[in-house]
N, C-alpha and C positions, 0 to 999 in steps of 0.2 A: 381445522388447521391451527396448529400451534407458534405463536410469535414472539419474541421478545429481542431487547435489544441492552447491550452490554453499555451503562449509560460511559463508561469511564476508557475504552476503544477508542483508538488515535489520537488519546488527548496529550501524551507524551510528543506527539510528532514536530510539530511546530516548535515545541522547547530543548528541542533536541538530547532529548532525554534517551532514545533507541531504545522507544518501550512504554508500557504504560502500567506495567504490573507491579511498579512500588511508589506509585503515585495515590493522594487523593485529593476524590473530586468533592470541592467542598461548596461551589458554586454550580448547580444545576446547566446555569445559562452558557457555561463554558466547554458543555459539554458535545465534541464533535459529532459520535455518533449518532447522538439522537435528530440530529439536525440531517443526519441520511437517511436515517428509519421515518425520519417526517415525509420526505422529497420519496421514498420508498411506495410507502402507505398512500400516499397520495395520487402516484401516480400506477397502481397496478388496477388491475380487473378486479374489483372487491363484488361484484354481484355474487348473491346467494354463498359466502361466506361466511363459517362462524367460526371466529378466531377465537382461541385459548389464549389468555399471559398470564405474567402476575402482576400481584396489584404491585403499584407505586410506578419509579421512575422505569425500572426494566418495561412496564407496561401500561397497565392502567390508566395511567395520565395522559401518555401522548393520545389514545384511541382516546381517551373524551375531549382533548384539545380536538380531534379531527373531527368528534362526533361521530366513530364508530362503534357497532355495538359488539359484545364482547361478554365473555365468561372468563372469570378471573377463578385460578385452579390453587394456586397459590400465593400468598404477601409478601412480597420483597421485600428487605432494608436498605436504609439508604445509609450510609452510601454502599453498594451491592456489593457483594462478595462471589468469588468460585461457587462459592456454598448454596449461594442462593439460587444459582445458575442448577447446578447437581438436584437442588429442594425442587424447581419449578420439574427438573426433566422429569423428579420421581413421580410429580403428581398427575403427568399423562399417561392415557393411555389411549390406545387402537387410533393414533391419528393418521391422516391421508400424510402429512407432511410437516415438516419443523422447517421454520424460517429466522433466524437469527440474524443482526448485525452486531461484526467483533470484528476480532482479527483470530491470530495464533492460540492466541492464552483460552479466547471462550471455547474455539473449538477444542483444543485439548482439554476442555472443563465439561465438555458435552461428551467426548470418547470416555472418559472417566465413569459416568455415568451408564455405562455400557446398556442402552435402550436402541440403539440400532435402530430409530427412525430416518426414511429420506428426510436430508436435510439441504437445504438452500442456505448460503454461506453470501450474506451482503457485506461486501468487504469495506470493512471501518477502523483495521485497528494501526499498527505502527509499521509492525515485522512482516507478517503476510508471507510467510514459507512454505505454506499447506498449499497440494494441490486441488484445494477445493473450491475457489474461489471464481465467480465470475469476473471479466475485463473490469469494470466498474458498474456502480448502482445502476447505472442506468442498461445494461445489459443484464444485469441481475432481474430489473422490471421484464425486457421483454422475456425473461427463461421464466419467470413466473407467470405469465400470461400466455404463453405456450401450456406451459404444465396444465394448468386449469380445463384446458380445452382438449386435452389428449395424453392419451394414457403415459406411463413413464417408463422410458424404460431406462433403468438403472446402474450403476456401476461402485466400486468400493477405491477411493483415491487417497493416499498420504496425509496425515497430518502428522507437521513437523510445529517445534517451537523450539527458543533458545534458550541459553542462560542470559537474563540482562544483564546483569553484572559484569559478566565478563563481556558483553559486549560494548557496554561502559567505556572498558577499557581497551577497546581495539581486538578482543578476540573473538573468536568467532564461531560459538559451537553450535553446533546444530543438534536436536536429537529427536529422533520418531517416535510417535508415542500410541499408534496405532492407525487404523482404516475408519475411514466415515464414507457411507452409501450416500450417495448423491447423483442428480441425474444427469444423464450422460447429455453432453451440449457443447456444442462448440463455441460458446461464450465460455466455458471454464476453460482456464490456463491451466490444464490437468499435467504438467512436468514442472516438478518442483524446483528449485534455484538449483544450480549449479556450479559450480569451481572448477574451470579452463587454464590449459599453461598458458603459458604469459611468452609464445615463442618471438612475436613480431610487437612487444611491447614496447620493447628498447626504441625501435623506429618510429613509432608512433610520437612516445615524448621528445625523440629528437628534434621530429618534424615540427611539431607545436611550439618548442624552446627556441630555436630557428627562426620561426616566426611572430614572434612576442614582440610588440609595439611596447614599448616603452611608457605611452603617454594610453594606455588601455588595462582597465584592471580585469581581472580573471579570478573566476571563482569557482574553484577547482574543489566538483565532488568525492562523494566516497569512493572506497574499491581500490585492489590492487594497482589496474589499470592506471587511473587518475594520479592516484598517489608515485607512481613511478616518474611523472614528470616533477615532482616535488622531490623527491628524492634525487634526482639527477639534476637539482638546481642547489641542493646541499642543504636540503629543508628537512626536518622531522616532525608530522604532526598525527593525526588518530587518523588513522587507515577510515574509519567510519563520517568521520566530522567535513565539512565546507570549511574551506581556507578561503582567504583573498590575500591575492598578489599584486603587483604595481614594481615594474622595472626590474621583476626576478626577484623581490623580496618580499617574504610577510609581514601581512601586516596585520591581519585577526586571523585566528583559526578556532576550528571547531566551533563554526556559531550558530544561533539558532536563527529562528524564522525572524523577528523584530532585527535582529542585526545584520539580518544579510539584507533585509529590505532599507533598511535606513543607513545601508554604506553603500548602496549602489544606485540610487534617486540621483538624478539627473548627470550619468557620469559614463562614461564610455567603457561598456561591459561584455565581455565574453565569458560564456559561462562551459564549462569544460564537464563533461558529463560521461557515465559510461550503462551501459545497459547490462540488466541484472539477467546472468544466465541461466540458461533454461527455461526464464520463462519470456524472456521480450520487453518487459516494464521498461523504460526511459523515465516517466515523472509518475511520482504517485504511490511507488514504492520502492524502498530501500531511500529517498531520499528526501522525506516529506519535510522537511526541513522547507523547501522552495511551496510556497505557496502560488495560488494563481496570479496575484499582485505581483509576483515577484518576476514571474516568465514573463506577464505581461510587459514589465515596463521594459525585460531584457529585447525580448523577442525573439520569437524562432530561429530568426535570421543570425545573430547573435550564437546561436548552441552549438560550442563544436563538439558532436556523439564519438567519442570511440571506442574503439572493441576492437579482437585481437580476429582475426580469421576464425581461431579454435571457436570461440563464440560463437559466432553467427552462423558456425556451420548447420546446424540443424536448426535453427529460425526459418519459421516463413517470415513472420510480420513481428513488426514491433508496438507496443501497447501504451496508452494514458491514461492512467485511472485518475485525475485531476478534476477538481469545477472547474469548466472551460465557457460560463456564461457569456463571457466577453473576449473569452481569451480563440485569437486566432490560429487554429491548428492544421497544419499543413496536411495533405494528404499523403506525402511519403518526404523521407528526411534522409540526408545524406549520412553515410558513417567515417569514418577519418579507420583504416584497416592498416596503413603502414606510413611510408615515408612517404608522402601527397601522394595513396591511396585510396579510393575512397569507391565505397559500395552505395547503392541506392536501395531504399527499405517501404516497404507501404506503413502508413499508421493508420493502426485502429485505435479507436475512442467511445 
């Protein structure tokens, strides 16, 4: 079995950068993903395994930090590139399985490489638009402790990534850049994002604007959705970014993860949110901005979810790819659908 992990994957998230592909990682210890590939590794069915990587930080390290044993196919640089990703895939061959932690960028760095290995996709990176990805790491552990145990049977799903840059800037491209085999599971959120009208949006902000507490601040995420109740309060900020508001006015916008934490510590917080369509995500994607410290100190209770009808039409459930060590997650969560409308959802975690 073949492993490695994209050390520089979701490190954009928190800085709110919407992306991680013009970033570098110049401090190892800051590095997200590999902090999932550890929790990963640690916790699957490793008996009578023998894992391929490459040397250094994509590989080699973490397996002697854990004291696993290993054959190194190719030497990484640090800090990793595409290239090296493409280097490591060239130098397999006949494997049962490819195991990766990324996001978007690595798997379109892995399609590129046109090797056509099942691969298992541990979702670590910012964007996450592919449908190839399990709920979170820790349903990515049980589909790899399955696979092990019985044979696979297979499927070919989407991989999509963006342009950063213009998402930078509030646009919003998408573009496909080929099929990756991967095994077919009902841990994967195999329907990619999706773009819904906006017929019952209008209601929706009306109903939230209506009811705004004056002495309550509100930290209203990305998306159409959200952003329409900004926009009907005569606000303009990044369709992508978190704002805060207080008495109908801003007062930060587009901030990252340190300033949404340290403007909402012990203050009276609702937090406005909408779910990414097509695939069901609430926290964890499209908005990593919100860390678990930050829901924590909000609390469930505190979220108001909305979505238009068009959205949720084809949802069963709705998803949390978040560290939720401490953090309390309900079993299903209301959604805000129109003018004090509201739908009931299960959450999976």
């Amino acid at each position: 079995m073949a492993f490695f992990v994209n050390p520089l994957a979701g490190y954009g998230g928190e800085s709110n950068n919407k992306g991680s592909d013009n970033l570098r990682l110049d401090n190892i210890n800051n590095s997200v993903s590999l902090k999932i590939a550890e929790y990963f590794l640690k916790n699957i069915n490793r008996n009578n395994i023998k894992f391929i990587v490459p040397g250094g930080y994509m590989g080699s390290c973490l397996m002697d930090k854990l004291k696993i044993e290993y054959t190194v196919s190719y030497k990484s640089n640090f800090p990793s590139t595409k290239y090296d990703t493409v280097n490591f895939l060239d130098s397999l061959n006949n494997i049962d399985l490819l195991c990766f932690v990324g996001g978007d960028g690595t798997a379109r760095d892995i399609i590129s490489s046109k090797k056509g290995f099942v691969t298992l996709a541990i979702p670590a990176g910012v964007k996450m638009y592919s449908s190839i990805f399990p709920i979170n790491v820790d349903h990515a552990i049980k589909l790899f402790n399955r696979l092990i145990n019985n044979n696979m049977e297979t499927e070919y799903n989407d991989v999509y990534d963006i342009d950063e840059s213009k998402f930078r800037s509030g646009i919003l491209d998408v573009k496909f850049y080929g099929k990756m085999r991967i095994p077919v599971s009902g841990d994967i959120v195999n329907v990619s994002k999706a773009e819904y009208g906006n017929q019952s949006v209008y209601d929706i902000s009306e109903y939230i604007i209506d009811n705004m507490d004056s002495e309550t601040y509100y930290l209203i995420g990305p998306g159409t959705t959200c952003k329409n109740i900004e926009e009907n309060l005569g606000l303009k900020t990044n369709i992508l970014g978190f704002d805060l508001i207080k008495d109908k006015k801003l007062l930060l916008s587009d901030m990252n993860e340190s300033d949404i934490y340290n403007n909402i510590i012990n203050k009276k917080v609702k937090l406005i949110i909408t779910i990414i369509g097509g695939q069901g995500f609430i926290l964890g994607r499209g908005n990593k901005q919100l860390s678990s410290r930050i829901v924590e100190n909000i609390g469930f209770e505190n979220i108001i979810l909305i979505a238009t009808h068009e959205k949720l039409m084809e949802l069963k459930n709705l998803y949390v790819d978040i560290k939720h060590d401490d953090l309390k997650i309900p079993e299903y969560i209301r959604i805000l659908t129109g003018y004090n409308i509201y739908k009931i959802m299960k959450l999976i975690y």
